[in-house]
C-alpha atoms as an extended CHARMM CRD file, in Angstrom:
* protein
*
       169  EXT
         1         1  UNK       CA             44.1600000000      -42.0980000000       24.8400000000  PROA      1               0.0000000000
         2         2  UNK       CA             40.7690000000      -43.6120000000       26.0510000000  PROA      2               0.0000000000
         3         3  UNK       CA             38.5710000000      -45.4410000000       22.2810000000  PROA      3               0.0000000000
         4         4  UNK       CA             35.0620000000      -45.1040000000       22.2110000000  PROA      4               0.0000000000
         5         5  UNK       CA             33.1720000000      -47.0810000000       19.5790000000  PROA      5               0.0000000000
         6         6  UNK       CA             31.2360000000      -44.1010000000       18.0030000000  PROA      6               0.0000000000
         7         7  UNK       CA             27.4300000000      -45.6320000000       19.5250000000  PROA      7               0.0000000000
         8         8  UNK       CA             28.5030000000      -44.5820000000       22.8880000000  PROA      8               0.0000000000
         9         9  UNK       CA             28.4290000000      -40.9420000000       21.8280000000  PROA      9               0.0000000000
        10        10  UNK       CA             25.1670000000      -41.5000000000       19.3380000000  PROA      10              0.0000000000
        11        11  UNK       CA             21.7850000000      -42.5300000000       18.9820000000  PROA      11              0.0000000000
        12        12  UNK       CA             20.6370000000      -46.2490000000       17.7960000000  PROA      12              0.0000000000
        13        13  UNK       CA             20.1350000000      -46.0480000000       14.1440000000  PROA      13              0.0000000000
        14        14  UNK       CA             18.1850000000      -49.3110000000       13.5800000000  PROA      14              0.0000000000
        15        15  UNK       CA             14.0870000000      -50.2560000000       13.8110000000  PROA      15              0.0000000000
        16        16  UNK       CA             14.8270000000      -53.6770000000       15.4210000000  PROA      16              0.0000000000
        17        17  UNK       CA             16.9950000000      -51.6210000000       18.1110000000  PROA      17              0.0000000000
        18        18  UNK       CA             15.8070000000      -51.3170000000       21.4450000000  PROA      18              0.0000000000
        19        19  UNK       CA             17.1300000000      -49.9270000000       25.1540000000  PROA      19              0.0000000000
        20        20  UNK       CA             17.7780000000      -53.3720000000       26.0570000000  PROA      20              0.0000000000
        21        21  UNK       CA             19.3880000000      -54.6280000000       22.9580000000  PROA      21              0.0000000000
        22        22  UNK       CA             21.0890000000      -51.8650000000       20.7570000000  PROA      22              0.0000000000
        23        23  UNK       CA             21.9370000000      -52.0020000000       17.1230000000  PROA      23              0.0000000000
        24        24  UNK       CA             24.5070000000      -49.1910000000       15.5390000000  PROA      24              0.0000000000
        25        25  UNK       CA             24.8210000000      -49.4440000000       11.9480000000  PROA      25              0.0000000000
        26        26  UNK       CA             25.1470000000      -46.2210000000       10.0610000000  PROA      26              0.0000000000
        27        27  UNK       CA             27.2180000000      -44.4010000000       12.2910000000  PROA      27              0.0000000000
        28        28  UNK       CA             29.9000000000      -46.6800000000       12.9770000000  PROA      28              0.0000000000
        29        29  UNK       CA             29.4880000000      -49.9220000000       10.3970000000  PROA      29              0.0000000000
        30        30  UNK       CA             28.4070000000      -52.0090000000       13.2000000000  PROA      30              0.0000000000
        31        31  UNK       CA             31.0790000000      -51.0180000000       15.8790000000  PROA      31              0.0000000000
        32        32  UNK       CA             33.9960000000      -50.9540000000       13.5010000000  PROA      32              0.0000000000
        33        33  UNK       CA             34.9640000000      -47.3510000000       13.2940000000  PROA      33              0.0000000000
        34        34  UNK       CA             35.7800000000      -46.6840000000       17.2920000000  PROA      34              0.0000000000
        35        35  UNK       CA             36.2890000000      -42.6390000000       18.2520000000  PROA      35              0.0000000000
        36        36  UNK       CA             38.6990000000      -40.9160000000       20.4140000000  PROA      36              0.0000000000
        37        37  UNK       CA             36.4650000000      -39.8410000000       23.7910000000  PROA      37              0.0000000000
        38        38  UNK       CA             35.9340000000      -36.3210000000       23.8970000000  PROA      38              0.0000000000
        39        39  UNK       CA             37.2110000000      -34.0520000000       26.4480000000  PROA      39              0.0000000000
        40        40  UNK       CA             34.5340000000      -32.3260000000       28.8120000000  PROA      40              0.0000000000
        41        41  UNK       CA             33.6380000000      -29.2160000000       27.5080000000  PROA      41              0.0000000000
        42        42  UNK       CA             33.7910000000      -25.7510000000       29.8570000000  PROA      42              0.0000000000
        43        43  UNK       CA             30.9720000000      -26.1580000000       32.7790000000  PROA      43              0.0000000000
        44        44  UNK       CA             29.4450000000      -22.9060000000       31.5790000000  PROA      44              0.0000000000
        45        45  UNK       CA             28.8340000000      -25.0780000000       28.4230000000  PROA      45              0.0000000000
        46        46  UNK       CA             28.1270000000      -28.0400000000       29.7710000000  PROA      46              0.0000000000
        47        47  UNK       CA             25.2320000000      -26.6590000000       31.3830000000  PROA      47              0.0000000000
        48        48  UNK       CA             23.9370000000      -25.0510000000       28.3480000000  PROA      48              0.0000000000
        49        49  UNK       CA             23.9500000000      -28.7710000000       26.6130000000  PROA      49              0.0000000000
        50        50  UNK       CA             22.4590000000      -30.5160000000       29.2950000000  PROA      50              0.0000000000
        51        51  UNK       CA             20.2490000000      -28.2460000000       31.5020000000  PROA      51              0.0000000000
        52        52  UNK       CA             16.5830000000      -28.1600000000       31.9970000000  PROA      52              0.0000000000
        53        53  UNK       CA             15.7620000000      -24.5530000000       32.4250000000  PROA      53              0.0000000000
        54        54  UNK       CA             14.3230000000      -22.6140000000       29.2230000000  PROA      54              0.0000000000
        55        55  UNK       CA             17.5060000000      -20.7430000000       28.5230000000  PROA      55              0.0000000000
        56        56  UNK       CA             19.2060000000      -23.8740000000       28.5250000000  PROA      56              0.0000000000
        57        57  UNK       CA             16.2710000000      -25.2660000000       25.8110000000  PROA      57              0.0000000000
        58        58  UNK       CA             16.5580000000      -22.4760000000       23.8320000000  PROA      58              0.0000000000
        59        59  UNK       CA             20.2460000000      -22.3990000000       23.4270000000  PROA      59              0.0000000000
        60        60  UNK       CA             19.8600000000      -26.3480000000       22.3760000000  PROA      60              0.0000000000
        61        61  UNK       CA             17.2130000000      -24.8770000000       19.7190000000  PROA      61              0.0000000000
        62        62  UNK       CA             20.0070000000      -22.1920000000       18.1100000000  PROA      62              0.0000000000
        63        63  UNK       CA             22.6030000000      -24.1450000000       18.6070000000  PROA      63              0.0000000000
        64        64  UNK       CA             23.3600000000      -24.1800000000       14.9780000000  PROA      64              0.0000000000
        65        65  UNK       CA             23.1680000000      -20.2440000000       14.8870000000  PROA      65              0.0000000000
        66        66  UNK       CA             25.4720000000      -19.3800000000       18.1600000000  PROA      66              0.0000000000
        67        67  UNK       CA             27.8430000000      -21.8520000000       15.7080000000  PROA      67              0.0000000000
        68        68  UNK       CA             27.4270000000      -19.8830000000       12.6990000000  PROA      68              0.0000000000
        69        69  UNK       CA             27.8320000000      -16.3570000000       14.5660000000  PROA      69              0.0000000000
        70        70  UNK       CA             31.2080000000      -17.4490000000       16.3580000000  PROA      70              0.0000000000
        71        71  UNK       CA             32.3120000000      -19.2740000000       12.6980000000  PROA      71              0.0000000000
        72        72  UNK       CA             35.5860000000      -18.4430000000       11.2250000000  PROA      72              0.0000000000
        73        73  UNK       CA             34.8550000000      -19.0020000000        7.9730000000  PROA      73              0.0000000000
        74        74  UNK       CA             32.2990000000      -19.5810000000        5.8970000000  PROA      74              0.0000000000
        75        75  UNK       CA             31.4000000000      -23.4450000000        3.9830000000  PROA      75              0.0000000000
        76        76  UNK       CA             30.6330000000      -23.5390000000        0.7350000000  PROA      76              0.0000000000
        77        77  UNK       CA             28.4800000000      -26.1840000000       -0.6050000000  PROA      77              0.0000000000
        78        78  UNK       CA             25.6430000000      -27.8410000000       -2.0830000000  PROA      78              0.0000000000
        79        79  UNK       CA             23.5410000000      -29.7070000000        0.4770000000  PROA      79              0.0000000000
        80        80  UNK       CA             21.4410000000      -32.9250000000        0.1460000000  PROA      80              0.0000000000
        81        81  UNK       CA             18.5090000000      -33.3830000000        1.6870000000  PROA      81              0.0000000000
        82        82  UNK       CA             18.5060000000      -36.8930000000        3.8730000000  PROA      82              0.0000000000
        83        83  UNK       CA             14.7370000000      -37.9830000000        4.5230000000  PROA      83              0.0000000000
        84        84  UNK       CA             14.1150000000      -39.9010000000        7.6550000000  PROA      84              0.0000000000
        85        85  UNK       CA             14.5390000000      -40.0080000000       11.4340000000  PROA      85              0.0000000000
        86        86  UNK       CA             17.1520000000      -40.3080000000       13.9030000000  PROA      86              0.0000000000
        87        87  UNK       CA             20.0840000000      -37.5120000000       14.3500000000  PROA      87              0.0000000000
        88        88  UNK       CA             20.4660000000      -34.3930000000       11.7100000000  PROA      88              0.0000000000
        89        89  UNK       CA             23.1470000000      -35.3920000000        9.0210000000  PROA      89              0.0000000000
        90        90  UNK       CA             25.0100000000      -32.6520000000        7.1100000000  PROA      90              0.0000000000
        91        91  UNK       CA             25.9160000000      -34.1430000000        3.6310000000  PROA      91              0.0000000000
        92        92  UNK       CA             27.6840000000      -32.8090000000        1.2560000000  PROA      92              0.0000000000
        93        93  UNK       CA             27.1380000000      -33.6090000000       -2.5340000000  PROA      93              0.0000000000
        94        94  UNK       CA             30.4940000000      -32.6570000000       -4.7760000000  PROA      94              0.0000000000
        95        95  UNK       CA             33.3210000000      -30.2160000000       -2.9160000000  PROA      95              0.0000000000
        96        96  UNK       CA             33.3530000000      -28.5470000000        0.6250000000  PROA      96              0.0000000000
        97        97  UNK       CA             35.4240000000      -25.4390000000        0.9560000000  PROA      97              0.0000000000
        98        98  UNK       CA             35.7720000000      -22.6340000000        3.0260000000  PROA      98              0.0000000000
        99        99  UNK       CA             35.3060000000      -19.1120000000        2.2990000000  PROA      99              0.0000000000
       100       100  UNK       CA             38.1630000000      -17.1950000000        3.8300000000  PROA      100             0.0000000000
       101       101  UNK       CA             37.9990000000      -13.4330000000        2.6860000000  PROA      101             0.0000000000
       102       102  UNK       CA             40.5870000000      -10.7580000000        3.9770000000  PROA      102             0.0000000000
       103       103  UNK       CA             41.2450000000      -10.3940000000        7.5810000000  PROA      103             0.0000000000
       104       104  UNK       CA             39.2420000000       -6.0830000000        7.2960000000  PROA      104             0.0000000000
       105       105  UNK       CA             35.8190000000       -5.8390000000        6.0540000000  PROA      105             0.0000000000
       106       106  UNK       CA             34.8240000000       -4.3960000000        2.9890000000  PROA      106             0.0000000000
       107       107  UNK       CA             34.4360000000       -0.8490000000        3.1160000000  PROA      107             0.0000000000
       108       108  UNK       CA             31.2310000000        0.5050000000        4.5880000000  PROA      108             0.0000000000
       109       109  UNK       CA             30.4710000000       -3.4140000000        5.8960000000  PROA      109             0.0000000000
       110       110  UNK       CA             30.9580000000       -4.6340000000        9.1810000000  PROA      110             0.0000000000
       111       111  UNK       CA             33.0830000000       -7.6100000000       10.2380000000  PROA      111             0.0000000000
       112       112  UNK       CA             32.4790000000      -11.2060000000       10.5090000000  PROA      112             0.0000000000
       113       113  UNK       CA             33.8530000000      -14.3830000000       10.4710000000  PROA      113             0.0000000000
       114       114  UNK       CA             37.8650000000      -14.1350000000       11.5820000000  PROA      114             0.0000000000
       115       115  UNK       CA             37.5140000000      -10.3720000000       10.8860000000  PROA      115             0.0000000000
       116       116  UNK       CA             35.7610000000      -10.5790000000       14.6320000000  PROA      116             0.0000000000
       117       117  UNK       CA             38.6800000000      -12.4070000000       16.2610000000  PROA      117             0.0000000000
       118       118  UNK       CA             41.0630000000       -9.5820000000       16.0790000000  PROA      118             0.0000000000
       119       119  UNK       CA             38.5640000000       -6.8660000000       17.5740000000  PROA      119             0.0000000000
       120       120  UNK       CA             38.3030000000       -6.1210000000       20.9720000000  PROA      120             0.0000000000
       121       121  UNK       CA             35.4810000000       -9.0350000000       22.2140000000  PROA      121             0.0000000000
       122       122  UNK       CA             33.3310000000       -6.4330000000       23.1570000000  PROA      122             0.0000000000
       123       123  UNK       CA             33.0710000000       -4.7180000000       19.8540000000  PROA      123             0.0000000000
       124       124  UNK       CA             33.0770000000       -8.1700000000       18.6530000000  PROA      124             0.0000000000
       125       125  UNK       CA             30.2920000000       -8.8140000000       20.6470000000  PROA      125             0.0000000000
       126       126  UNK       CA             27.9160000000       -6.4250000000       19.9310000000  PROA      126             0.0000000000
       127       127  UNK       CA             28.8790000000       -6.8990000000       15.5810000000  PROA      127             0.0000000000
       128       128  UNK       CA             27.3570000000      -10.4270000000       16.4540000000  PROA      128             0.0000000000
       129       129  UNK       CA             24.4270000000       -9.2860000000       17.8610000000  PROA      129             0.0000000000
       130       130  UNK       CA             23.6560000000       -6.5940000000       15.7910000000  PROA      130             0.0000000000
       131       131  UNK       CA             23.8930000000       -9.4070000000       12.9010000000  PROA      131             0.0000000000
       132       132  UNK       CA             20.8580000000       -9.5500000000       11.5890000000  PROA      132             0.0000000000
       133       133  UNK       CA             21.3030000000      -13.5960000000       11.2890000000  PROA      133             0.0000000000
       134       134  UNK       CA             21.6280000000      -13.0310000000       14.9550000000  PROA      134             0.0000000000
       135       135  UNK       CA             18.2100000000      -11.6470000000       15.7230000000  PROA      135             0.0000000000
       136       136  UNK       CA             16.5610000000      -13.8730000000       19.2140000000  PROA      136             0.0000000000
       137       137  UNK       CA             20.0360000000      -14.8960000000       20.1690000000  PROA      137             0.0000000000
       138       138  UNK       CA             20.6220000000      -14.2930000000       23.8150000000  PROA      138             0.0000000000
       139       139  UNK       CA             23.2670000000      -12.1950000000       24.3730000000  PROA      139             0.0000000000
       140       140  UNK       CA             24.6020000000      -13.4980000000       27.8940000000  PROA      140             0.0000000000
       141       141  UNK       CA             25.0590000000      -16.6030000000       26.0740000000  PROA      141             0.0000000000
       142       142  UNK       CA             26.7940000000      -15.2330000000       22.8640000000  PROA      142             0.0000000000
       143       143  UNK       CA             28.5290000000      -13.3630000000       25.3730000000  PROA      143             0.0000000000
       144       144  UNK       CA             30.2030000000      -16.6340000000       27.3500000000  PROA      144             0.0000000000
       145       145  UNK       CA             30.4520000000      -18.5090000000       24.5690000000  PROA      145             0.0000000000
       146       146  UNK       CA             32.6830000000      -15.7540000000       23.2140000000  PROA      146             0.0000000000
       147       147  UNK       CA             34.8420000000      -15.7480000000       25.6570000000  PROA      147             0.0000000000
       148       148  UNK       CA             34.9310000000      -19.1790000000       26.0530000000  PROA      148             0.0000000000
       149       149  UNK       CA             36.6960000000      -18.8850000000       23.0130000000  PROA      149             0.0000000000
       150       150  UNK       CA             39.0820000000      -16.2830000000       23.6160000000  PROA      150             0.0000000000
       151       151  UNK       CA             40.8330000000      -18.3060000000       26.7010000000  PROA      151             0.0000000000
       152       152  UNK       CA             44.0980000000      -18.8320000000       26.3510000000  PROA      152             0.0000000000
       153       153  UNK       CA             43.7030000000      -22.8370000000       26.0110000000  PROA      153             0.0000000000
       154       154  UNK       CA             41.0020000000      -22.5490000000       23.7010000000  PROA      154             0.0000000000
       155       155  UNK       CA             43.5560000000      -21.8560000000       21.2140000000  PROA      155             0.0000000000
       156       156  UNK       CA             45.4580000000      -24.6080000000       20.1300000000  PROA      156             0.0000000000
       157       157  UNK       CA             48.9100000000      -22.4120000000       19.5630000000  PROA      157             0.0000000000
       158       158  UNK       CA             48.9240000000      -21.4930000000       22.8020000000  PROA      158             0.0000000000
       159       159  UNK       CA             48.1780000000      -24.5740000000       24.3910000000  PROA      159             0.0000000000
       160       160  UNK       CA             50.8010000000      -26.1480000000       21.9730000000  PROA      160             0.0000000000
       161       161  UNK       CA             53.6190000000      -22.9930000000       23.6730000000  PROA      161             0.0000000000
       162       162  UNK       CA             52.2680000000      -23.6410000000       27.0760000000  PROA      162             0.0000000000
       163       163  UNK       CA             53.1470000000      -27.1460000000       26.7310000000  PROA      163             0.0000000000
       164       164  UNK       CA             56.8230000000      -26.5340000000       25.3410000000  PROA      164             0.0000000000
       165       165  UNK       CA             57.3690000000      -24.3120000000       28.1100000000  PROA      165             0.0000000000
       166       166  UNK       CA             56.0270000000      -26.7930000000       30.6820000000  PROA      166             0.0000000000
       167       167  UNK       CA             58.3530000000      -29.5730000000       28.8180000000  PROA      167             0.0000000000
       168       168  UNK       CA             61.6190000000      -26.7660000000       28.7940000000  PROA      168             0.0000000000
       169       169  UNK       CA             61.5880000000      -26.5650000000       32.6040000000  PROA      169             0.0000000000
């Protein structure tokens, strides 16, 4: 397995930091915490993170919401607000947990979270984007990142059996 220290995958974090001479800090405690390197992600996503076209922009915008409307559960906490520049930090003040409810909705409510998974992804698909949290998503995207997710090797069960049956013969 290939070690990254964690500034090759982030932004500088210091003033006195410049293209020519970078200086991590925050991120990594000065290039002590080193990161396994990520595989490539699905070309269909790929070119969502780093194209130039407006659909590309746009899906770089809602990012966080395509995240939230393919989520399988649901984090509770209380959030801190972090002042300053550089990249968005999520911190959490006290306990994070997830809010795992029953696998069928609530009478009279529609599904979400891992109540979508086990829907046919086309009814799945159009519960997300009738969502009202969904409103101004584009539904060709939702659409392949949906399915990104239902591959077979998206799921780490099945790439775990495909493995012991590559290994058994």
């Amino acid at each position: 397995m290939s070690l990254l220290p964690c500034f090759a995958l982030e932004g500088r974090t210091s003033l006195q930091s410049s293209n020519h001479n970078p200086k991590f800090g925050k991120c990594c405690l000065s290039g002590k915490i080193w990161l396994p390197q990520l595989d490539n992600p699905p070309p269909e996503l790929r070119h969502l993170l780093i194209g130039q076209g407006p659909r590309e922009k746009k899906f770089r915008q809602d990012i966080r919401k395509y995240n939230d409307a393919l989520a399988m559960t649901s984090v509770g906490r209380k959030l801190e607000n972090i002042g300053g520049g550089g990249p968005y930090v999520f911190k959490v003040h006290g306990a994070l947990s997830h809010r795992v409810g029953s696998l069928l909705p609530a009478p009279n409510q529609h599904p979400v979270y891992a109540q979508l998974y086990i829907y046919d992804p086309e009814d799945a698909l159009n519960y997300r984007m009738e969502n009202q949290n969904n409103r101004g998503l584009d539904r060709d995207i939702m659409c392949n990142l949906q399915d990104m997710l239902y591959r077979p090797w998206s799921c780490p069960v099945q790439v775990c059996i495909g493995v012991d049956q590559e290994h058994a013969s």
